[in-house]
Backbone bond lengths (Angstrom), bond angles and torsions (degrees), N, CA, C in turn:
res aa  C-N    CA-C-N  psi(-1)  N-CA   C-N-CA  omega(-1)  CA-C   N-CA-C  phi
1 X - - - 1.452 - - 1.530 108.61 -
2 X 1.160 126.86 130.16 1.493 144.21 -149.68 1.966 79.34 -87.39
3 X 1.625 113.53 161.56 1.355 123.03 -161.67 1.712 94.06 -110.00
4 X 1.061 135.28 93.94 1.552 103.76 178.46 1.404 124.08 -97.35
5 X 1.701 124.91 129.69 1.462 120.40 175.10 1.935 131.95 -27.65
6 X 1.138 124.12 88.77 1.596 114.21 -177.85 1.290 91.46 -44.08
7 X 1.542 138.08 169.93 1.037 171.60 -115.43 1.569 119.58 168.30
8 X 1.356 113.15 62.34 2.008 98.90 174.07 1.648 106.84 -108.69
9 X 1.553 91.81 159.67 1.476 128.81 -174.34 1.751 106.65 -144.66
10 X 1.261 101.79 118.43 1.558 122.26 -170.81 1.141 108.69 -133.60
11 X 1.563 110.13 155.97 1.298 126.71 -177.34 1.836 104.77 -128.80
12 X 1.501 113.43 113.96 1.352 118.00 -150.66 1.806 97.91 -96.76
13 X 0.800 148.42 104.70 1.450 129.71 149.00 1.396 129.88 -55.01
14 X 1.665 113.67 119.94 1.643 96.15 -171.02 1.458 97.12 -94.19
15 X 1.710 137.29 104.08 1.199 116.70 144.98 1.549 129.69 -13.07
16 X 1.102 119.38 143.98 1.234 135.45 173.33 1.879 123.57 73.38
17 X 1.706 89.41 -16.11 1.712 99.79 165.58 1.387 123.17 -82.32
18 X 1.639 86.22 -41.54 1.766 93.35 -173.51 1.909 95.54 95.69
19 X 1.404 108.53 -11.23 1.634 95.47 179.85 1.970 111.67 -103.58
20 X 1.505 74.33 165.99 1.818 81.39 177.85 1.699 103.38 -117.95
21 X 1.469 93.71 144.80 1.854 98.41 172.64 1.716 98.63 -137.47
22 X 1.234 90.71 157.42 1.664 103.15 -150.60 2.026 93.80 -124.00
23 X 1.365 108.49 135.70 1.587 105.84 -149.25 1.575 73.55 -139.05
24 X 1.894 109.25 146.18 1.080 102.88 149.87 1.863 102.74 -150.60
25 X 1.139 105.14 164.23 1.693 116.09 -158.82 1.860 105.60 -131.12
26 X 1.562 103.33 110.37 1.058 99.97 178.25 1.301 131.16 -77.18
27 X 1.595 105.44 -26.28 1.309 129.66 -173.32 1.761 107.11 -151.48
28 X 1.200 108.98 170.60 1.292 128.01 -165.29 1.879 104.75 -65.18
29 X 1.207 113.87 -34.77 1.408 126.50 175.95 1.624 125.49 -81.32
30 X 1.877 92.27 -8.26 1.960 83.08 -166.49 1.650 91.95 -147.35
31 X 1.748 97.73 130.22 1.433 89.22 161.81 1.393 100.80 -152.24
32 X 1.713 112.22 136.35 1.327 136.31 -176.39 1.412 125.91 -108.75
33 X 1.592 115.39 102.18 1.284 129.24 141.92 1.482 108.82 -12.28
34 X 1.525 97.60 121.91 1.721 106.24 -177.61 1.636 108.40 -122.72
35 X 1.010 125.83 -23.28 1.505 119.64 -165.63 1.771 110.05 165.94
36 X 1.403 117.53 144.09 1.483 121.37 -161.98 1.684 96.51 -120.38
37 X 1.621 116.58 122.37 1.453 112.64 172.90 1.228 120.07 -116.04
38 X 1.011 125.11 127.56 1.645 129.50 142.36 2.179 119.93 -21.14
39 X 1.289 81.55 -35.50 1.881 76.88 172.02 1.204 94.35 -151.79
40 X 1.604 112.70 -179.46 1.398 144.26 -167.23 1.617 107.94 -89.61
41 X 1.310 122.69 -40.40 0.930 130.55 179.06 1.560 111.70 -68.41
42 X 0.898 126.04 -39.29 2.397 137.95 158.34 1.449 85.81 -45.77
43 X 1.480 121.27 -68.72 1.160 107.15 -154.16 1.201 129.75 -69.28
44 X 1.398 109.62 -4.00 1.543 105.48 -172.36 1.220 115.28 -118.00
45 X 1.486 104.91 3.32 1.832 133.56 156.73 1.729 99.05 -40.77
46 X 1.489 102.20 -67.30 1.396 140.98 -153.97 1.293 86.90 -49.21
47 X 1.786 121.64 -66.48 1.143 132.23 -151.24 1.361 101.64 -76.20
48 X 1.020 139.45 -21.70 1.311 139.90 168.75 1.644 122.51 -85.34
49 X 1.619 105.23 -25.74 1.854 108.71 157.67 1.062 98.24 -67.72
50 X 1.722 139.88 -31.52 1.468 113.95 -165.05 2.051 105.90 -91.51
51 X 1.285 98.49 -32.41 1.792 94.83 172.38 1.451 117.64 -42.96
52 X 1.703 96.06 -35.61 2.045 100.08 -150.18 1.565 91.26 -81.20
53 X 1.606 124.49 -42.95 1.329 112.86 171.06 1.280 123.71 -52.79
54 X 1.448 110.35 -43.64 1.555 105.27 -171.87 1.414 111.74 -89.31
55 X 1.418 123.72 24.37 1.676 123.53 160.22 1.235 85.33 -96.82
56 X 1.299 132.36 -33.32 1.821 115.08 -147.97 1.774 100.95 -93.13
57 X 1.933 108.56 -4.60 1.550 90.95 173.89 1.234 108.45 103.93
58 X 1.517 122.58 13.56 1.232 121.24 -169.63 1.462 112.91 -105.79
59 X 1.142 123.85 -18.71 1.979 145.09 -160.63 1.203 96.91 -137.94
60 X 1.681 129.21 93.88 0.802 142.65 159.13 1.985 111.20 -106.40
61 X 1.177 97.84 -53.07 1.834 92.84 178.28 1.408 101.91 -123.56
62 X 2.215 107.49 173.87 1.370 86.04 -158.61 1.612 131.13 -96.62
63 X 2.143 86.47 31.31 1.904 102.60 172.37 1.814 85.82 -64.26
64 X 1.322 106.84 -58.88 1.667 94.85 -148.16 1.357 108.00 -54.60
65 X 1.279 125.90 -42.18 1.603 134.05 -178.19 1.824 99.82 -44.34
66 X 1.277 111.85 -54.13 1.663 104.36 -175.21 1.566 108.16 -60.32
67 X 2.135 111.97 -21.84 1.304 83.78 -149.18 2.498 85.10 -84.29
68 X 1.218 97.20 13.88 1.591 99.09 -155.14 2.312 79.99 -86.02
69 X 1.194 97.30 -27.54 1.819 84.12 -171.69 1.051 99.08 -83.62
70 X 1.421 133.04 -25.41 1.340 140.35 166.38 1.773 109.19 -28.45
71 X 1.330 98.11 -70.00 1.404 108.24 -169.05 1.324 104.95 -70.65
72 X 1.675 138.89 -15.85 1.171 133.07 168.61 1.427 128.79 -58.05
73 X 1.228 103.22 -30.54 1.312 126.62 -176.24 1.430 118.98 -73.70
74 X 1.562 128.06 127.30 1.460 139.30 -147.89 1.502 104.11 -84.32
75 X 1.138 111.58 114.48 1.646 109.74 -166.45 1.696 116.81 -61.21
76 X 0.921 96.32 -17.97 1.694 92.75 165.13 1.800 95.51 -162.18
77 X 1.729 86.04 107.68 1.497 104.80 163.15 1.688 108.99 -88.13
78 X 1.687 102.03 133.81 1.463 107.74 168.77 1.411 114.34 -40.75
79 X 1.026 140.92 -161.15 1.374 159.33 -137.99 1.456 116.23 179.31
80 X 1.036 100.04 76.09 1.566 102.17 179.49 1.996 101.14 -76.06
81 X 1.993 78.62 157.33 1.955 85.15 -168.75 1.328 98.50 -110.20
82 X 1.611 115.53 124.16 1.241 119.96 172.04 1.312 110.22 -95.55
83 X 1.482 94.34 140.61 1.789 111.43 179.82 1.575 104.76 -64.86
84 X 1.671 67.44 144.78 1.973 97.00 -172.74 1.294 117.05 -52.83
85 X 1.308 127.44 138.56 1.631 127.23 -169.21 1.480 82.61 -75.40
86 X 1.362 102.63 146.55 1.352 136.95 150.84 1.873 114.90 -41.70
87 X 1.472 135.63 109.75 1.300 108.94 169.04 1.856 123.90 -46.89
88 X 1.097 125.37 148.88 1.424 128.00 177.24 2.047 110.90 -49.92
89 X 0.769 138.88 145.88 1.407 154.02 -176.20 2.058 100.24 -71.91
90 X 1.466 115.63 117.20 1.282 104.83 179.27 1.376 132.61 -23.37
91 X 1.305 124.70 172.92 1.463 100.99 172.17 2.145 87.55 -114.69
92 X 1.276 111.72 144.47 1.588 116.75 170.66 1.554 117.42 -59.44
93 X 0.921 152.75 156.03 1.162 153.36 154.69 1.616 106.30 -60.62
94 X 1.570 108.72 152.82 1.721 91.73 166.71 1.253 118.33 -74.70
95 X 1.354 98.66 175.03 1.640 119.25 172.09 1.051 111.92 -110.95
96 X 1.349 125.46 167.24 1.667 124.84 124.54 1.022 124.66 -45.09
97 X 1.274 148.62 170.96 1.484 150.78 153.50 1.332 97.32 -78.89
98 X 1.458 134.15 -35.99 1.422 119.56 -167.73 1.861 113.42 -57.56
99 X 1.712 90.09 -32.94 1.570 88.69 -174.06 1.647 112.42 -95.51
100 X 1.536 107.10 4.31 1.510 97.78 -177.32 1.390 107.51 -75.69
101 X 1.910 92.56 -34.51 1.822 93.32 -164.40 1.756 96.62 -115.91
102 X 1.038 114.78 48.40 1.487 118.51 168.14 1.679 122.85 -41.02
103 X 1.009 133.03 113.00 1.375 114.63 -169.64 1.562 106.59 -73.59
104 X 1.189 112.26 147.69 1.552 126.94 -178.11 1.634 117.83 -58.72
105 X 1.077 135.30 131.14 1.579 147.56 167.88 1.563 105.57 -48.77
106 X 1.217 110.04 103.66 2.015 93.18 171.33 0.983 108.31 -82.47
């Protein structure tokens, strides 16, 4: 009797994010992170772009799977502007130790 690869596609909830990431496993040895959502409903978009390809023959190994997130991906994402780093905090000159840890005057 010939062995055949199971095939899963999941939709993960991360407690404590509030996000969902969507995983799918071609074989017993490999499983690839596909995309991170804000809701359940994205994610199960996802899981159903990845079923409809892989009935039609398209995701067989896991080049094609990269080349399937490939195409998920928004061909030109905005650019959000992250705030300006802070300059670094002076640096002190040294001390002695006598005067760092001076004992106090009662």
């Amino acid at each position: 009797m010939a062995h055949q690869n199971q095939v899963i596609a999941v939709v993960i909830k991360q407690y404590g994010t509030g996000l969902y990431r969507t995983c799918v496993s071609l074989d017993k040895d490999n499983v690839t992170f596909l995309s991170t959502h804000k809701d359940e409903r994205s994610a199960n978009e996802t899981i159903s772009q990845f079923w409809k390809a892989y009935d039609e023959g398209q995701l067989k190994t896991p080049e094609d799977v990269a080349t399937f997130i490939n195409s998920m991906q928004p061909q030109s994402a905005p650019q959000t502007q992250q705030p300006p780093i802070p300059p670094a905090p002076p640096t002190l000159p040294p001390m002695p130790n006598a005067q760092v840890f001076a004992p106090l005057a009662a």
